[in-house]
C-alpha positions, 0 to 999 in steps of 0.5 A: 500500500502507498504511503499518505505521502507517496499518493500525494507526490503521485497526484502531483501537478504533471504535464497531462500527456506525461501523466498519461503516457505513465497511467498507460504503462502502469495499466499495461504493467498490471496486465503483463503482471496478471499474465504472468501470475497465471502462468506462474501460478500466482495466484496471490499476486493474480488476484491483486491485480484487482480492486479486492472483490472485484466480480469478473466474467469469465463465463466464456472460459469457466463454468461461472456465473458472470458475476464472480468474484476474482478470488473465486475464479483464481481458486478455480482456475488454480484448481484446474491448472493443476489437475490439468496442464503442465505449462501455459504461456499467455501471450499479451497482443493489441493492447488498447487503452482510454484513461478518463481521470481515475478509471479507464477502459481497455482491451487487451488481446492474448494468446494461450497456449496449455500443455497437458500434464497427461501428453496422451490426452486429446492425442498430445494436442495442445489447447490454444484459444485467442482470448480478448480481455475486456477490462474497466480499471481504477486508479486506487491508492496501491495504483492502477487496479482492474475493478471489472473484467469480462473474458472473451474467447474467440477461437478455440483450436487444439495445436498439433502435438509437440514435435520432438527435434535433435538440434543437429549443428552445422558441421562446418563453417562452410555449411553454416555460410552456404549461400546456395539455400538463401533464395 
């Protein structure tokens, strides 16, 4: 949490396009942070992403209601990642953001890619869905925080099986410096 004095150096009188390029990073950090805690597994530092009891709508990814609590939703999320996948990797894409004052609106793409724990399952496939993160954040006195979220899938694909690949170096500086297969 901010110190009384550390809020009120961050609400100092700034250059307003200054003020808004810092807002927007901090916003983007805050998604890049929640990406993060979900592949990690964090879901401590996932849920603090949010305004505390912010309901969220993830009901286009989870059997939810769409007015869910976030601590709800990362329990199940927690609970399915584990029982479920090995690795996951969110992929943050377009990032779209409107700062009006103290809340602001953004919409972030991302792509999410799950490794079964079980590789037999679904024939090793990986499950793959391009996401839109539609998201109402509020400048609160720990920062930028998401206070609504609404989860939008929009394709839903399983990625072939993982390949398994030997590395062979090149055997030469010759056949590293070939130009013959550069056309």
């Amino acid at each position: 949490m901010k110190t009384p004095e550390a809020i009120k150096a961050y609400r100092c009188p700034m250059d307003p396009d200054l003020r808004l390029l810092l807002d927007r990073q901090e916003i983007r950090d805050v998604v890049t942070r929640y990406f993060n805690s979900a592949d990690r597994r964090d879901f401590v530092s996932l849920v603090d992403c949010f305004v505390p009891g912010a309901l969220v709508d993830y009901s286009d990814l989870l059997p939810v209601s769409p007015t869910t609590p976030i601590a709800d939703v990362a329990a199940i999320i927690d609970s399915a990642m584990g029982e479920l996948y090995n690795h996951t990797q969110h992929f943050m894409g377009n990032h779209e953001c409107t700062v009006n004052g103290d809340s602001a609106t953004v919409e972030t793409y991302c792509l999410a890619i799950h490794e079964y724990l079980d590789d037999t399952v679904d024939g090793g496939t990986r499950p793959t869905s391009a996401l839109r993160y539609i998201d109402r954040f509020d400048r609160t006195t720990d920062g930028w925080r998401i206070a609504h979220r609404k989860a939008v899938r929009d394709i839903a694909l399983q990625l072939p099986p993982r390949a398994v690949t030997m590395w062979e170096p090149a055997s030469s500086i010759e056949a590293m410096t070939d130009q013959t297969n550069d056309r």
